[in-house]
N, C-alpha and C positions, 0 to 999 in steps of 0.2 A: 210704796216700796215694791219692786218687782220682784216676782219670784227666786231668781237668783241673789237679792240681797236679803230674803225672807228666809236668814238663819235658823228658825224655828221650826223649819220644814224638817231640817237633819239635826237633830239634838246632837247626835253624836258625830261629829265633821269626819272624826280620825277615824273610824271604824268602815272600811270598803276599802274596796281595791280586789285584784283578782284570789291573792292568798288568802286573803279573807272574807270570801264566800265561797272559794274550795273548801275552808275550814270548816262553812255553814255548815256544808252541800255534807260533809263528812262526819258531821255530828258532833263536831268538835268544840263546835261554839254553841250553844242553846241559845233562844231566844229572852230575853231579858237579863241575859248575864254574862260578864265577860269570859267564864268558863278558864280562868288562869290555869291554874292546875292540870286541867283535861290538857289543854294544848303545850304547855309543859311536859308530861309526859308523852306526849303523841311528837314532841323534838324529839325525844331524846330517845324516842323508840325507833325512829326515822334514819337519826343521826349518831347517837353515841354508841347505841347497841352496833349497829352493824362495822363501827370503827373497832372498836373492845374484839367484836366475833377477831374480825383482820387482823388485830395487833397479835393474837393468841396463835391463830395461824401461823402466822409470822416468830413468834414467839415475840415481840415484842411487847408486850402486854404489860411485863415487870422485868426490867433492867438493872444491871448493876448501876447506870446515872440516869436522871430524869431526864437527858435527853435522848436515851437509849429505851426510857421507858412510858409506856401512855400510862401507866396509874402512878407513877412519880411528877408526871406533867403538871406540876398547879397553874401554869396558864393554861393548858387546855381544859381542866376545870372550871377556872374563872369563864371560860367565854361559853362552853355548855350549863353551867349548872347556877350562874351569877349573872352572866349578862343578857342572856335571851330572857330569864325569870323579870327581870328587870326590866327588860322590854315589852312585854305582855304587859308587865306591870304599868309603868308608863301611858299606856293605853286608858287605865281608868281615872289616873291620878293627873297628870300634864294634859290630855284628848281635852278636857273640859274644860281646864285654864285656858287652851288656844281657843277655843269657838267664845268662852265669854269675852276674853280679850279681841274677836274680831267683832262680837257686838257692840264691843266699846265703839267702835268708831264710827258707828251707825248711833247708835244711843246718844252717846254724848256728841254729836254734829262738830266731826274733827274733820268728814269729808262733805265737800263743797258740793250742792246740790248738781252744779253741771260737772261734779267729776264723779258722779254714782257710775256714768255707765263707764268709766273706767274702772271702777273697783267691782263692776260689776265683772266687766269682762278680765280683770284676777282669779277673781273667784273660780268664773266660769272652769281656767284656766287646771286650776289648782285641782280643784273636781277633776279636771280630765285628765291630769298626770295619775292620780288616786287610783283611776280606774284603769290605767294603761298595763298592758299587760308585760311591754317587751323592758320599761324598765327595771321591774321586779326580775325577769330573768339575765337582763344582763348586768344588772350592780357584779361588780368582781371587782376583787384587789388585785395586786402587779402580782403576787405570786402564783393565784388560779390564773391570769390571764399568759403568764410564763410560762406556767406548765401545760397550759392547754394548747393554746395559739402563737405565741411567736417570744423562744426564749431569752430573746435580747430586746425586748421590751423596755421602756423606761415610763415611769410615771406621766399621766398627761394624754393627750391626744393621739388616736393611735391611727398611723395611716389607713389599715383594713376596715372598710364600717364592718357592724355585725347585724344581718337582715338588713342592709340599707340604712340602716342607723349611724349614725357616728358613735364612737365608741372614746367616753373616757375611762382612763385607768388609775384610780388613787392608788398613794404609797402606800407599801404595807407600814400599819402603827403598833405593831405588837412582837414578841420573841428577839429574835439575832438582827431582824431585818428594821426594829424601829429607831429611824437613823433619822425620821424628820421631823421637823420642829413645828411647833405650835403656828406660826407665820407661814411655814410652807403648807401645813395642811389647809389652812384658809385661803389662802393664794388659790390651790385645788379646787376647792369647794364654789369659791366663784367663779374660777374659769367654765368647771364644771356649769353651773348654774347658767353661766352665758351660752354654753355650747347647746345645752335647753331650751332655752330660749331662743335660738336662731334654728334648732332644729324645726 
């Protein structure tokens, strides 16, 4: 078995990439723990406080209707305080079902001894997405990539690359804007995946 099919080297497959060994590097994550909590609060000190400071500024803080107000918002709740927890979380609970389920098919001989160095070269693959730095910075929905770069945007591949990159854009799936369907976001998701793959 060669090194890159020698899954026991990385116990933990899911845990690297650039955000998380900033997180190391930050003291966020300790060494033999996934540190949920710590980097929980280190969101939402990042992310939620300095929204809350803005919205008070603003005075929108507390509105007469939740969409006039950020502490009336329960979906902006849900996606600070339920879905990124849940995503940390994820990490200790799903991270380990994926790496035994990839030794399933080395263990139990589901791949063909002349197609290792294609699953080798997956793997390889997979690793170097992990570690890639520009797709961590530009994953964006259509409504950051609206407001940022081109307000007639539509879902999908976008003429402008961004650093030389191609750039796709999923639909937004949440608030006023979740108009797409469970076929259309997968349709996304693979074009997406193709557009990775040829990149």
């Amino acid at each position: 078995m060669t090194s890159v099919l020698n899954l026991d080297n990385e116990p933990e497959f899911q845990l690297g990439g650039p955000a998380y060994r900033l997180m190391q590097r930050l003291g966020l994550i300790r060494p033999g723990t996934p540190s949920i909590l710590r980097r929980f609060v280190a969101f939402l000190l990042l992310t939620w406080v300095p929204l809350l400071i803005l919205a008070l500024i603003e005075g929108k803080a507390l509105g007469p209707t939740p969409l006039e107000s950020l502490l009336l918002d329960f979906a902006t709740y849900a996606r600070f305080f339920l879905a990124i927890p849940l995503l940390f979380l994820s990490e200790v609970t799903v991270g380990p079902r994926l790496l035994k389920a990839g030794r399933q098919f080395l263990d139990g001989h589901f791949i063909r001894e002349e197609d290792l160095p294609a699953f080798a070269a997956a793997v390889a693959r997979i690793r170097r997405r992990r570690e890639a730095l520009l797709p961590e910075v530009v994953m964006v929905g259509l409504a950051g990539w609206r407001a940022a770069v081109d307000r007639k945007a539509v879902a999908g591949v976008q003429a402008e690359p961004f650093g030389g990159r191609p750039v796709y854009v999923m639909p937004s799936t949440s608030g006023l804007n979740a108009s797409s369907r469970l076929e259309d976001l997968t349709a996304h998701l693979a074009s997406a995946a193709a557009l990775a793959d040829r990149a």
